[in-house]
N, C-alpha and C positions, 0 to 999 in steps of 0.2 A: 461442211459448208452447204448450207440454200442452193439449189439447184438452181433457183434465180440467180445466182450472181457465179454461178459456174463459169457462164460465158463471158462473164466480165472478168474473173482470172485468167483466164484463155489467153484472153485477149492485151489484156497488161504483160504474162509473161513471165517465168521466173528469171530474177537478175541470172546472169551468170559470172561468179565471183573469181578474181585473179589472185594470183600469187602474194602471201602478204609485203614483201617484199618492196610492191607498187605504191604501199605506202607515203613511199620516199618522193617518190613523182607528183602526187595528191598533195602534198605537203608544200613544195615549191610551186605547183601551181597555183594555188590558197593564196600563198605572198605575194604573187604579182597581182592575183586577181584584187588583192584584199587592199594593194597601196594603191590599187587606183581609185576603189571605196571613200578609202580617208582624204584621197584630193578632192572628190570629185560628187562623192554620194550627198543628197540633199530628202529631208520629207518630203512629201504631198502631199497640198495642203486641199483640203474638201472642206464641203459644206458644212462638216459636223465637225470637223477641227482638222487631227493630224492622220496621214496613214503612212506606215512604212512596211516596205515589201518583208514578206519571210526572210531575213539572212540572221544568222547565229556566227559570230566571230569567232569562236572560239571550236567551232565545229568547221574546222579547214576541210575535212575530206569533200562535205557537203559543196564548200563553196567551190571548188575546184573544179568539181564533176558536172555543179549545176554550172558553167560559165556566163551560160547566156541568160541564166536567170538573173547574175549579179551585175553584167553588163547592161541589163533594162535596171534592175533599182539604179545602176551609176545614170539613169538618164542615155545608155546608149547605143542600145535597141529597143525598147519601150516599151514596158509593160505596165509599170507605175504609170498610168495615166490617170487624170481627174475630169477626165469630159470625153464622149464617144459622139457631140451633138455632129460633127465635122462628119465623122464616117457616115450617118447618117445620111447625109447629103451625096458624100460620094459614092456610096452605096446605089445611089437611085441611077447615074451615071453608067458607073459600073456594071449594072444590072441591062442597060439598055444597049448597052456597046459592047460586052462580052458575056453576054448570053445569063440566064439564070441560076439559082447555084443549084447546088445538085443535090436530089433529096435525101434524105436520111430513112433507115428503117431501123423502125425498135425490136429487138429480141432479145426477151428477159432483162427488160428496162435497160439493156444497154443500144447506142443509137451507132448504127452501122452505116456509114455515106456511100450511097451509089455513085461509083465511076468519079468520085472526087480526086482528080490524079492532075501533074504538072509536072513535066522534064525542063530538063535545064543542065549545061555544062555533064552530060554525060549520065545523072541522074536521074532517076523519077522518084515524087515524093508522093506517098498515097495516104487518103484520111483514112484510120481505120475504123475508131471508136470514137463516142463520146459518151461520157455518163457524167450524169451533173443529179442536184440536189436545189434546192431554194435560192441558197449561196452560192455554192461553189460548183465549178467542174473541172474535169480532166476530159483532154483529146489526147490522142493516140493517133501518130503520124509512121507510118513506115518509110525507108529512103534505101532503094535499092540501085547498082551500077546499071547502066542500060546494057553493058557487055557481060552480064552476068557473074561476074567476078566479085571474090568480094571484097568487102575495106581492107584495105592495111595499114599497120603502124598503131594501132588503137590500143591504150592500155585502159585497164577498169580498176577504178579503186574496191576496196573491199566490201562496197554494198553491191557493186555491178553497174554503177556511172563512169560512161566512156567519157575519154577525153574527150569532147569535143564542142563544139561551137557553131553557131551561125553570124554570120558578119552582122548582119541585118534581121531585124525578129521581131515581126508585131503581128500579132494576134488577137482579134478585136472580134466583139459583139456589138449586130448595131443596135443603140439604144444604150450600152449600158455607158454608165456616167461617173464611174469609179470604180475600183480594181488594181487589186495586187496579185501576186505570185513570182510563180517558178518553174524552171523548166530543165532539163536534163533528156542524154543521152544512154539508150544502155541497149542492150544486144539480146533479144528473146528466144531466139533459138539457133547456137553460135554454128549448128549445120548448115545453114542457105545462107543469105548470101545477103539480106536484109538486115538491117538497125534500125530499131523504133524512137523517136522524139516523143515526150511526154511535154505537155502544157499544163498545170495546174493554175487555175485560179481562182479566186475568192471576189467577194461582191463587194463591196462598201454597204450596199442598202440591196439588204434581200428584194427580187424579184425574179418572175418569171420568165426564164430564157426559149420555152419551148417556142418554134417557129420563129423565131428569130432567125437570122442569116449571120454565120462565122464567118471570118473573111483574112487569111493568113498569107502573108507574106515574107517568104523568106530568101535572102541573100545570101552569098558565097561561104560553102561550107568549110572550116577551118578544126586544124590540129593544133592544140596546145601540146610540147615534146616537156621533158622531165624538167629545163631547165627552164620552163614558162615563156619560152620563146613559141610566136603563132604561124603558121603556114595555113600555105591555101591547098586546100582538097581539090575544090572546085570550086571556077568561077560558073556561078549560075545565079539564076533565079526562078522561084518558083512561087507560082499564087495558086491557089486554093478558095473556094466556097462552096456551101454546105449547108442546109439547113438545120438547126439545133432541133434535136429531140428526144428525148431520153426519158424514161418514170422516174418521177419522187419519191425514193427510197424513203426520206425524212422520218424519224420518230419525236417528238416534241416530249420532254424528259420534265419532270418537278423541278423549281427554281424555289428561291429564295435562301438558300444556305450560306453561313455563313463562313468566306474564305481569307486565303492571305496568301497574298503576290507581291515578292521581291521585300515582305518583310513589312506591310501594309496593310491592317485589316480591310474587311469589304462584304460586297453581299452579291451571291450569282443570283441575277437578274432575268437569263433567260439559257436553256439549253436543245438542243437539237442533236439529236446523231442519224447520220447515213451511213450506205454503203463504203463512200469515200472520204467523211471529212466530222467532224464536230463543231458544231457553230456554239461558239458562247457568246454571251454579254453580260459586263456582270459591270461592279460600281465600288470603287473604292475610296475611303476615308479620306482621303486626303487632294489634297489640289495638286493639279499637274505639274505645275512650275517647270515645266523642259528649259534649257536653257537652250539661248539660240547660237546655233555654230556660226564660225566667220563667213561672213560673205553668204550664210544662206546654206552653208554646206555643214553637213554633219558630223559637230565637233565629238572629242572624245567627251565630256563630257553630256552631251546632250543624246551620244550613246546608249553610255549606261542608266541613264534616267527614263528613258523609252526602255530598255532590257527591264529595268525594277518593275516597271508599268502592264509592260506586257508579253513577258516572258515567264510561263509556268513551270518550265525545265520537265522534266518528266508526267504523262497523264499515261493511264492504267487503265485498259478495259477489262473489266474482270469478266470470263466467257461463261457462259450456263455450265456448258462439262468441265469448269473447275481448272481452265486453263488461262491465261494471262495474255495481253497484247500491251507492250509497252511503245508507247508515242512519243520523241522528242517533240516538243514545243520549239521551233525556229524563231520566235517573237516577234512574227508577222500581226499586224491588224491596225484597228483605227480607233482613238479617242477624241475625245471631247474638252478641253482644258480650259472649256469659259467661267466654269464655275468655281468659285475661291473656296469652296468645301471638299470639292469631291474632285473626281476623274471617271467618267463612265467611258467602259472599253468596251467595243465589237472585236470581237476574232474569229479565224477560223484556222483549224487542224485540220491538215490533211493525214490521213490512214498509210501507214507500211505498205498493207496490203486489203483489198476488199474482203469486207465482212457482210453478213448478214445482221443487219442491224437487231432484229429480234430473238439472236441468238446471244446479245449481249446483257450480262445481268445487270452488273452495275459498271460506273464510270467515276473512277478515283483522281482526284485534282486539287492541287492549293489547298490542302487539311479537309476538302469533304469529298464526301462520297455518294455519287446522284445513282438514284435507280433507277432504273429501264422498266416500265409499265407497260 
């Protein structure tokens, strides 16, 4: 790996993987998480048609581990949002009545927040990182006991996402004005006595985040146990800001090839890779047709028709030294269904793990294969 993004591995952490056994826990997690999806989950609707948060149904480990990312697509701690103009305002507020946020500094384009910290219920929760792209970024939250002890009760499914949860969980840029993602728990170095929060998210409409102000909010930390029953860790609260700043890893890749998604010819339209994530756009044959769930909420049916739309299942980075990075697709992103011809999709892919983009050859998806120049 790029000496550049050294410290950006450092800093994410290797999972630390549990007994497979945990399986079994991830699994019943997934069903509670997942029947409250089908009561409750709806799109967001944007300027440019539809967007739905990254969740894959059929990848339960994910949805278990990630809770509170599935809990914002249910609408209920919020990430899915379609407007940021309100934080805006409260932001100016905020700024003047609890002081300014706190700066960030770059080392090897990753952005590291001075003295960004908040206790609460026995906790402190600290920013550590952020690195972002055009699209998308990941922050990097530490949460350590203030009596130095460390968690207990936490199992990890077999990637190394702890069970866990925030009651409450909104994470916001001010200015930006659509946005999906995802978020999960996992444990970086099971020696001390700290557990890192990851935030990922995606842009609806590429722009630039540098200097902007992050502004995070989180409520009473909770345990999901094997039987998908929730407990409280701690009641608290903690707020956080921070100035965004990080370098544009971005490499802008050749478009126009011709793909197929969920069994639908098409054409990729536009391609992008980072250190963290893959941005596509690309434009398919056919007209959207979603059908619309009851009452607004996300039928089975109108499911699997967003899954056909915009879910790739597997993308391939093929590495310069002749080695592989394979990507599940979560079938997050945002289309366009005004047109009776076609369907034009934005998305983005976030990375396993950081890469150095220039060390990547090609990038294999939906029958083609983009080269890195």
């Amino acid at each position: 790996m790029n000496e550049l993004f050294d410290d950006y591995a450092k800093g994410m952490g290797k999972y630390s993987l549990s007994e497979d056994q945990k399986d079994q826990m991830a699994r019943r997690l997934a069903d509670a998480v997942l029947a409250r999806e089908r009561d409750s989950a709806s799109a967001v609707g944007t300027a440019s048609g539809v967007t739905r948060p990254a969740t894959r149904r059929h990848a339960w480990w994910r949805a278990a581990a990630a809770a509170a990312a599935l809990t914002a697509a249910l609408g209920l701690g919020g990430v899915a949002y379609a407007t940021g103009t309100l934080t805006d305002v409260q932001g100016i507020f905020d700024d003047i009545f609890a002081g300014a946020p706190a700066a960030t500094e770059v080392v090897n384009k990753v952005g590291h927040p001075l003295d960004a910290t908040s206790s609460g219920g026995g906790i402190t929760v600290t920013a550590d990182a952020v690195i972002g792209d055009r699209s998308n970024y990941v922050v990097v939250l530490s949460l350590a006991k203030d009596d130095g002890t460390p968690f207990e009760g936490l199992s990890a499914t077999k990637d190394g996402k702890l069970n866990l949860m925030f009651g409450t969980e909104d994470v916001m840029v001010d200015g930006v004005r659509g946005a999906y993602g995802s978020s999960y728990f996992y444990d970086r170095d099971p020696s001390d006595n700290s557990i890192q929060f990851v935030r990922q998210i995606s842009l609806v409409d590429s722009q630039s985040l540098v200097g902007k102000t992050m502004r995070v909010s989180l409520g009473d930390l909770r345990l999901l146990d094997d039987l998908g029953s929730v407990s409280t860790l701690a009641d608290g609260s903690w707020k956080l800001k921070f100035k965004m700043d990080y370098e544009d890893s971005s490499i802008d890749l050749p478009a126009g090839q011709g793909i197929e998604v969920g069994g639908i010819k098409g054409q990729l339209k536009s391609a992008s890779l980072s250190s963290i994530a893959l941005k596509l756009g690309y434009e398919l044959d056919e007209a959207a047709n979603v059908p619309e769930g009851p009452s607004g909420r996300m039928g089975d049916q109108m499911s699997a028709r967003m899954d056909q739309l915009l879910d790739l299942g597997t993308v391939t980075l093929n590495m310069r030294d002749g080695t592989t990075v394979e990507v599940s697709d979560d079938g997050g992103g945002s289309f366009d269904g005004n047109s009776a011809t076609s369907t034009t999709v934005e998305k983005s892919i976030f990375l396993p793990q950081a890469i150095d983009p220039t060390q990547v050859e090609s990038v294999s998806l939906a029958g083609a294969t983009i080269p890195v120049t």
